[in-house]
C-alpha positions as CSV (number, residue, x, y, z in Angstrom):
1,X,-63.8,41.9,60.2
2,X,-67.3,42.2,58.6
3,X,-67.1,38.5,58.7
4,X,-67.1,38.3,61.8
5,X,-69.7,40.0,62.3
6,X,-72.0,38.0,60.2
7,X,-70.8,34.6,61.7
8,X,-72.8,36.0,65.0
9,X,-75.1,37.7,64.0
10,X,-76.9,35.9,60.4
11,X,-79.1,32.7,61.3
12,X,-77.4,29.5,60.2
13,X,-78.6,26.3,61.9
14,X,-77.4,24.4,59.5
15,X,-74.1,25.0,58.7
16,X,-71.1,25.6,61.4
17,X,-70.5,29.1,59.1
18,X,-72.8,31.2,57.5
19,X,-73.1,30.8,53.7
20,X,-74.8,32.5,50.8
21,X,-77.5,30.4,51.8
22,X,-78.2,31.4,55.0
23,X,-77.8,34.7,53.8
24,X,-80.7,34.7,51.3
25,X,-82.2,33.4,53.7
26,X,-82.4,36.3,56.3
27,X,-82.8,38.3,53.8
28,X,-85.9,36.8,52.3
29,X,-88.0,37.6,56.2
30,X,-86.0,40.7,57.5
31,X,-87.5,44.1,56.9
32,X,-85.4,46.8,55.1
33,X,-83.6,48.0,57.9
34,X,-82.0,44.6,58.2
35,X,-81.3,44.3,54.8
36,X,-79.3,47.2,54.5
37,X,-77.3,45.9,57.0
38,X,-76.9,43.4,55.2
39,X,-75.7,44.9,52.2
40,X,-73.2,47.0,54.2
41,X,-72.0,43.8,55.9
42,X,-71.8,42.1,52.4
43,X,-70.4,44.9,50.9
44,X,-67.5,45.2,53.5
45,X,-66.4,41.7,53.3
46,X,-66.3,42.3,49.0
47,X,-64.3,45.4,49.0
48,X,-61.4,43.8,52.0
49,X,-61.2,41.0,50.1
50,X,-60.7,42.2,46.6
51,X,-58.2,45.2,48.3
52,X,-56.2,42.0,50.1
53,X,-55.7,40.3,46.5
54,X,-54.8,43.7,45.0
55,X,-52.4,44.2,47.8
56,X,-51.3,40.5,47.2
57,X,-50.6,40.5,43.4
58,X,-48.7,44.3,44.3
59,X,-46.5,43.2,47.2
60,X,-45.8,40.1,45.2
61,X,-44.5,41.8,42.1
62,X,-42.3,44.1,44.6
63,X,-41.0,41.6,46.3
64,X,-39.5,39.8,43.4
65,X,-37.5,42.7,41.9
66,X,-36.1,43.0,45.9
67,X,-35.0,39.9,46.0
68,X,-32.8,40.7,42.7
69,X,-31.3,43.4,44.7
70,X,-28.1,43.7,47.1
71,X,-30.1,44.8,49.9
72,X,-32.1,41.7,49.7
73,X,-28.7,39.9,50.6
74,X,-28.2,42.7,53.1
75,X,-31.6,42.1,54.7
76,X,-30.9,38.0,55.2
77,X,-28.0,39.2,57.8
78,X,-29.7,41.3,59.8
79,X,-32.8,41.3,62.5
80,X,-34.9,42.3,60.0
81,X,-34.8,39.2,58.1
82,X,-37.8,38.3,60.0
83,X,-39.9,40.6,57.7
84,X,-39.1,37.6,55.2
85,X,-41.9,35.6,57.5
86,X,-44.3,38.5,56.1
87,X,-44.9,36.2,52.4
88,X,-46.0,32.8,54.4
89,X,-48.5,34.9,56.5
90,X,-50.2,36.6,53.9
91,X,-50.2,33.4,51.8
92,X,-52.4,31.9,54.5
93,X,-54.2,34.9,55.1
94,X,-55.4,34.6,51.1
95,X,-56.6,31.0,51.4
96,X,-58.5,32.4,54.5
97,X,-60.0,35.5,52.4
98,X,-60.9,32.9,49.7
99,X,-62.2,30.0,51.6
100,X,-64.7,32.6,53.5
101,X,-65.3,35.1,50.3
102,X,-66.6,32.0,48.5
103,X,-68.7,30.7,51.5
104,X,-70.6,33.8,51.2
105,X,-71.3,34.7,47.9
106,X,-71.1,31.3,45.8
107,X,-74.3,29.8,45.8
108,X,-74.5,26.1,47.2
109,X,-70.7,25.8,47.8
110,X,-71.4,24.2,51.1
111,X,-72.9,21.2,49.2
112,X,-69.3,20.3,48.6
113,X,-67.3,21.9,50.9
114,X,-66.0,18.4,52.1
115,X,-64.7,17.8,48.9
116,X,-62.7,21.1,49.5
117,X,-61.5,21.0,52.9
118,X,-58.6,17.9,51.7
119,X,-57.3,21.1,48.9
120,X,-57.3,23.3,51.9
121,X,-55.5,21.7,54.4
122,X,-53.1,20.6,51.3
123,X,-52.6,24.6,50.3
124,X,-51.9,25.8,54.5
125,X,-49.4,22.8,54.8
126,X,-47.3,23.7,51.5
127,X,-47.6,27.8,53.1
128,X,-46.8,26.1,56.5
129,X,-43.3,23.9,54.9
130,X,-42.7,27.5,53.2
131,X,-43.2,29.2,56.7
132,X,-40.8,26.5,57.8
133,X,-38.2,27.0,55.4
134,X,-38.1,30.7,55.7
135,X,-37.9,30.2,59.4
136,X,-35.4,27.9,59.7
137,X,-33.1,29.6,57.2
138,X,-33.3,33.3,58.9
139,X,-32.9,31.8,62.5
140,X,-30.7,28.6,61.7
141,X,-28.4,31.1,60.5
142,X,-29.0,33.9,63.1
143,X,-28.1,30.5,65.5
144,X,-25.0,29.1,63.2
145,X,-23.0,32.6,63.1
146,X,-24.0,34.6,66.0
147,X,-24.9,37.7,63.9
148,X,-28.4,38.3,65.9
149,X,-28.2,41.7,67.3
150,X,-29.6,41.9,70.8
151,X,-28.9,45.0,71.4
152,X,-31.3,46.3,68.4
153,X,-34.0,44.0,69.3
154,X,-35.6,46.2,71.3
155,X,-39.2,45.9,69.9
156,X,-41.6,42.8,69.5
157,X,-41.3,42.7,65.6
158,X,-39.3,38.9,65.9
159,X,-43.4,37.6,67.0
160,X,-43.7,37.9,62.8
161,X,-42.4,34.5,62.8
162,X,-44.9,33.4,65.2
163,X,-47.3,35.3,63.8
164,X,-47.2,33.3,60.6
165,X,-47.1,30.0,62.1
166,X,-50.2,30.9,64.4
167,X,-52.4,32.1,60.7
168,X,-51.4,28.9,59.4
169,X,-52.4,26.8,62.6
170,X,-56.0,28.7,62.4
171,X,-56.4,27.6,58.6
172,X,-55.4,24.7,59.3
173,X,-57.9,24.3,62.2
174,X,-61.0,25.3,60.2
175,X,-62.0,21.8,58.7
176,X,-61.8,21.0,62.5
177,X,-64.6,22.7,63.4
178,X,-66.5,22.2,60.3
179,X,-66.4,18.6,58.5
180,X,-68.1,15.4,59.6
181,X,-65.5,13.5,58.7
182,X,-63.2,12.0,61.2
183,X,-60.4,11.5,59.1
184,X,-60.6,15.2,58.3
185,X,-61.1,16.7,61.6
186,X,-58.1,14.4,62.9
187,X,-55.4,15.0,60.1
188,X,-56.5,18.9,60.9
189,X,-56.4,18.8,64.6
190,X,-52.9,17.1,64.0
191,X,-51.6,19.9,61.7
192,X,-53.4,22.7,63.8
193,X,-51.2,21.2,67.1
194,X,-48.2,21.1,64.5
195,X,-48.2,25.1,63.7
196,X,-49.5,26.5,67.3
197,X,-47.5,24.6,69.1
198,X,-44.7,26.1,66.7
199,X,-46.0,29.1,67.1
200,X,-46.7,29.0,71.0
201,X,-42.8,28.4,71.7
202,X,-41.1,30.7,69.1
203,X,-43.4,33.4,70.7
204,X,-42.7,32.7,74.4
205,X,-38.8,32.8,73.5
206,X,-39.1,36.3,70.9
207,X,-41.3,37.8,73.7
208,X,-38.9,37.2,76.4
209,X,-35.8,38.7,74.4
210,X,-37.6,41.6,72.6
211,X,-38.8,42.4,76.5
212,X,-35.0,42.2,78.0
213,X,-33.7,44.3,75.4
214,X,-36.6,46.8,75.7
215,X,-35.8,46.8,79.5
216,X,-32.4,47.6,78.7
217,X,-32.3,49.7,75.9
218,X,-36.1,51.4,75.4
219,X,-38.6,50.9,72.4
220,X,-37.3,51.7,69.3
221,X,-40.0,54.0,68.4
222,X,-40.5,53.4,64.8
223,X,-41.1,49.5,65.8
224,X,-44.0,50.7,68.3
225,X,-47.0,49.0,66.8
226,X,-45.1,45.8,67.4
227,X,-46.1,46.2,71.1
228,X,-49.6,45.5,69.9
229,X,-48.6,42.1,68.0
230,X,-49.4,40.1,70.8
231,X,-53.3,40.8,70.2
232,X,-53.6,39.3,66.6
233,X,-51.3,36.0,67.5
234,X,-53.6,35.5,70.6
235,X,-56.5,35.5,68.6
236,X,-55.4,33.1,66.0
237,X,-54.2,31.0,68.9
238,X,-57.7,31.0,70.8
239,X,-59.5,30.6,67.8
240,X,-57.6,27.8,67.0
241,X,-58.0,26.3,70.2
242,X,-62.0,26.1,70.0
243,X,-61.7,24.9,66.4
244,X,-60.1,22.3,68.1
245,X,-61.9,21.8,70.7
246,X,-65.2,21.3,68.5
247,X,-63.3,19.0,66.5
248,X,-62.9,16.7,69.9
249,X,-66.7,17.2,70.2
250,X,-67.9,16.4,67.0
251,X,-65.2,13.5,65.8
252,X,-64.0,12.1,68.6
253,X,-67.1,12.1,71.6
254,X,-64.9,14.4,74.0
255,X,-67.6,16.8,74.8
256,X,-66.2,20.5,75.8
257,X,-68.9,22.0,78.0
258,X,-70.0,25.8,77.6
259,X,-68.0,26.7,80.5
260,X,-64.5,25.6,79.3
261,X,-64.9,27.8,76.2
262,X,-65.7,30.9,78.4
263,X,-63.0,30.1,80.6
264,X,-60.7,29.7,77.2
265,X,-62.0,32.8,75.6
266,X,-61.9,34.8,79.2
267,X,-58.1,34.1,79.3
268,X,-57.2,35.3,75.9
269,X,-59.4,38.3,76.0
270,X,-58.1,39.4,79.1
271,X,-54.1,39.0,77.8
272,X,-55.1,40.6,74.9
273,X,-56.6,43.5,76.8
274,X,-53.1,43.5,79.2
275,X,-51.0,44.2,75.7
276,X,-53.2,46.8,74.7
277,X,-53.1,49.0,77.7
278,X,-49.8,48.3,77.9
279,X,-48.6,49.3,74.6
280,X,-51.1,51.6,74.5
281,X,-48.8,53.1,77.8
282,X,-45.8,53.0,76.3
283,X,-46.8,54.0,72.3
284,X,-48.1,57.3,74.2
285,X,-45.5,58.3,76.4
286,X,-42.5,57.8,73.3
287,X,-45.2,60.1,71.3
288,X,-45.6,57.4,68.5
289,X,-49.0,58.4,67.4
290,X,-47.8,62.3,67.4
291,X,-45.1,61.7,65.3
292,X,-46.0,58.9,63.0
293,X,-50.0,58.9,63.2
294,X,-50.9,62.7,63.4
295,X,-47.1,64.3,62.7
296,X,-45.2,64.7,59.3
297,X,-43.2,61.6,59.8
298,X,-44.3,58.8,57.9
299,X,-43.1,54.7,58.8
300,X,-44.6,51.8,56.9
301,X,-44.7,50.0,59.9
302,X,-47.8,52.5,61.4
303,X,-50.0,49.8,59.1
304,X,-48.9,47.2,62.2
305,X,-52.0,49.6,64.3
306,X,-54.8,48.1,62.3
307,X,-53.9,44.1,62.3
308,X,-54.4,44.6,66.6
309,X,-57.8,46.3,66.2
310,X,-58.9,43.7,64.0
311,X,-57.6,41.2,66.7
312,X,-59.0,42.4,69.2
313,X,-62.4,43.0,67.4
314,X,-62.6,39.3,66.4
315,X,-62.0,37.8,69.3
316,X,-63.8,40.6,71.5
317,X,-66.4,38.7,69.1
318,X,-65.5,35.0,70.1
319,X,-65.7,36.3,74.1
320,X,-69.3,37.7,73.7
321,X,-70.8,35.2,72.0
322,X,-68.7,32.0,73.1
323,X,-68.4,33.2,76.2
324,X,-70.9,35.3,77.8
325,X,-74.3,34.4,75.4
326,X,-73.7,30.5,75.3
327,X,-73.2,30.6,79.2
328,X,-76.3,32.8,79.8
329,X,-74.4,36.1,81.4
330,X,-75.6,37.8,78.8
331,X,-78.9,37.8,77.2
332,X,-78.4,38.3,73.3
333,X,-79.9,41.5,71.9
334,X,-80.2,42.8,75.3
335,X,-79.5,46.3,76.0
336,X,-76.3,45.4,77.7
337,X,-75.1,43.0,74.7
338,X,-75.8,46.1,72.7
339,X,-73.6,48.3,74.7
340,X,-70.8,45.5,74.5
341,X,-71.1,45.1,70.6
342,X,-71.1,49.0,70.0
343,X,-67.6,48.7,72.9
344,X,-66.4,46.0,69.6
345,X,-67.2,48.2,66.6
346,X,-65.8,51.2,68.0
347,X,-62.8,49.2,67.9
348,X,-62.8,47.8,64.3
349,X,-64.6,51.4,62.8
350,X,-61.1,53.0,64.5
351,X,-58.9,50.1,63.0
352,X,-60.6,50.9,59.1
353,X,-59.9,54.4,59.7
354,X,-56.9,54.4,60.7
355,X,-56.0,52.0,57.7
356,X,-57.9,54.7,55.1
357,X,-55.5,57.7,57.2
358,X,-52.1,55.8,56.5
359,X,-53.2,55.2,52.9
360,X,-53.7,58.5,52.2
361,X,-50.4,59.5,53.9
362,X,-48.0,56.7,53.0
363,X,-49.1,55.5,49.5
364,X,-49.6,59.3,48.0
365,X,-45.9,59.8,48.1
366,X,-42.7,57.8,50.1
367,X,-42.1,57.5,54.0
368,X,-40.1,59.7,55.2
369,X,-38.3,59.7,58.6
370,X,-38.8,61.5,62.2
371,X,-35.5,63.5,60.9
372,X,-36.2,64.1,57.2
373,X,-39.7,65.2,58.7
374,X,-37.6,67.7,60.8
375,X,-35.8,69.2,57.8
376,X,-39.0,69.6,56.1
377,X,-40.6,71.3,58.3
């Protein structure tokens, strides 16, 4: 998230990113004030990182002792053998944490970042044939024996799959956006159009039978932060779509004007605000943050709150700055850009401490169900 916020708000006319260079760089004429935000920034981006690689090498080592287990096998016949498309999206969300972890703090890494993007795009498409795999054996089967249960769909959790597909698209997108090469930012372009477009359908047709069986049926409640999954998978969609978009501009001479991208980022930002009040609507009237947020009963999948508000703070991010700034309806460091960026890190400061609340309440000791919570109490 940090990231983000450096991307926008550090110098860097040189580079499509900003870098360690750029970096020392503002830090060499800004007073203390800015350095210090600088250091938070800095420091933020350090301590997600190294807690995604410790959650990495942790889920990992779990995941191989349950796939030992019967209820592995169990897991493969049910709806839930979409969680399976969890270990493709983190995969692609480490080579994302590594590729931007060393653009900030490795000196000079820039110099031969060309030389990199070819290993990059090599790493995304052997997580994207994984993604593939995994996807085609859960839903081939789902599709070969009729075991899918409709009827217990009633949630948005399926969009995992497109979830995955979607981080791999963005990854894939990157060199897009930033290499001069052509045959780089085409063989990108083609593999970014590969995975959203992937991503794009599975969504549309998860979307539309999670929402019939909701219609029919109600949420189940313990699947409520799936309501908000639509925010993340927009982002990596729009994002992706300007990655492209610059890659038409600087490989291929097809210029896209200021504003198309406000018109692009306008549209996503505005379905990603549509989910939120929505699920925000619903998660509140089933009494989901009572119960699993501020109650006794404790679900794994309340971690499924903070991936939306880091959405939604990205791309809020992309829409400012893309959008509004670049086409002159906001004046940067304005008093009204202010109020818009403080709107943006309400958003992400709620998404860290909700992640720091569930830590504390479902790491200390084991979830525990809505009626185990009863008994308890």
């Amino acid at each position: 998230m940090n990231c983000k916020a450096l991307i926008f708000l550090v110098p860097h006319p040189n580079t499509p990113i900003v870098t360690f260079d750029s970096i020392a760089a503002l830090w060499a004429k800004t007073d203390v004030t800015g350095q210090m935000l600088l250091l938070i920034a800095l420091a933020g981006v350090a301590i997600f990182a190294i807690r995604h690689l410790q959650s990495l090498i942790w889920n990992l080592s779990e995941f191989s002792r349950f796939r030992r287990s019967s209820a592995y096998l169990q897991l493969r016949e049910t709806n839930g053998a979409v969680m399976l498309m969890a270990l493709p999206l983190t995969l692609a969300m480490t080579i994302n944490v590594a590729f931007v972890s060393g653009a900030v703090f490795v000196p000079g890494l820039w110099n031969v970042v060309e030389y990199l993007f070819p290993f990059a795009m090599t790493a995304f498409l052997l997580v994207g044939v994984l993604a593939l795999r995994t996807f085609a054996d859960i839903f081939g089967r789902a599709l070969a024996n009729g075991h899918f249960d409709c009827t217990r769909n009633n949630n948005l959790t399926q969009l995992l799959a497109a979830f995955a597909f979607a981080m791999v698209g963005v990854g894939m997108a990157a060199p897009a956006a930033m290499s001069t090469v052509k045959l780089t930012i085409g063989l990108s372009m083609l593999g970014t159009i590969f995975f959203i477009t992937a991503a794009v359908v599975i969504a549309l047709i998860l979307l539309v039978l999670g929402a019939r069986a909701m219609l029919t049926n109600g949420l189940a409640v313990e699947a409520g932060p799936s309501l908000w999954m639509p925010i993340p998978l927009l982002t990596l969609i729009g994002i992706a779509m300007l990655r492209i978009s610059h890659g038409l501009h600087s490989g291929f001479e097809l210029h896209i004007e200021a504003p198309h991208r406000l018109l692009i980022t306008a549209v996503f930002f505005s379905l990603q605000l549509l989910a939120g009040l929505l699920g925000l609507s619903v998660l509140r009237r089933v009494g989901y943050f009572r119960t699993y947020l501020n109650g006794p009963a404790r679900s794994p999948g309340a971690y499924g709150l903070i991936c939306p508000a880091v959405g939604l703070f990205v791309f809020g991010m992309f829409f400012l700055h893309v959008g509004l700034v670049q086409n002159g309806l906001i004046e940067k460091f304005s008093p009204v850009y202010f109020v818009a960026l403080a709107a943006l890190a309400v958003v992400q400061v709620l998404g860290i401490i909700t992640m720091f609340r569930l830590d504390r309440r479902l790491l200390a000791q084991p979830a525990r169900s809505p009626a185990e919570a009863e008994r308890v109490a």
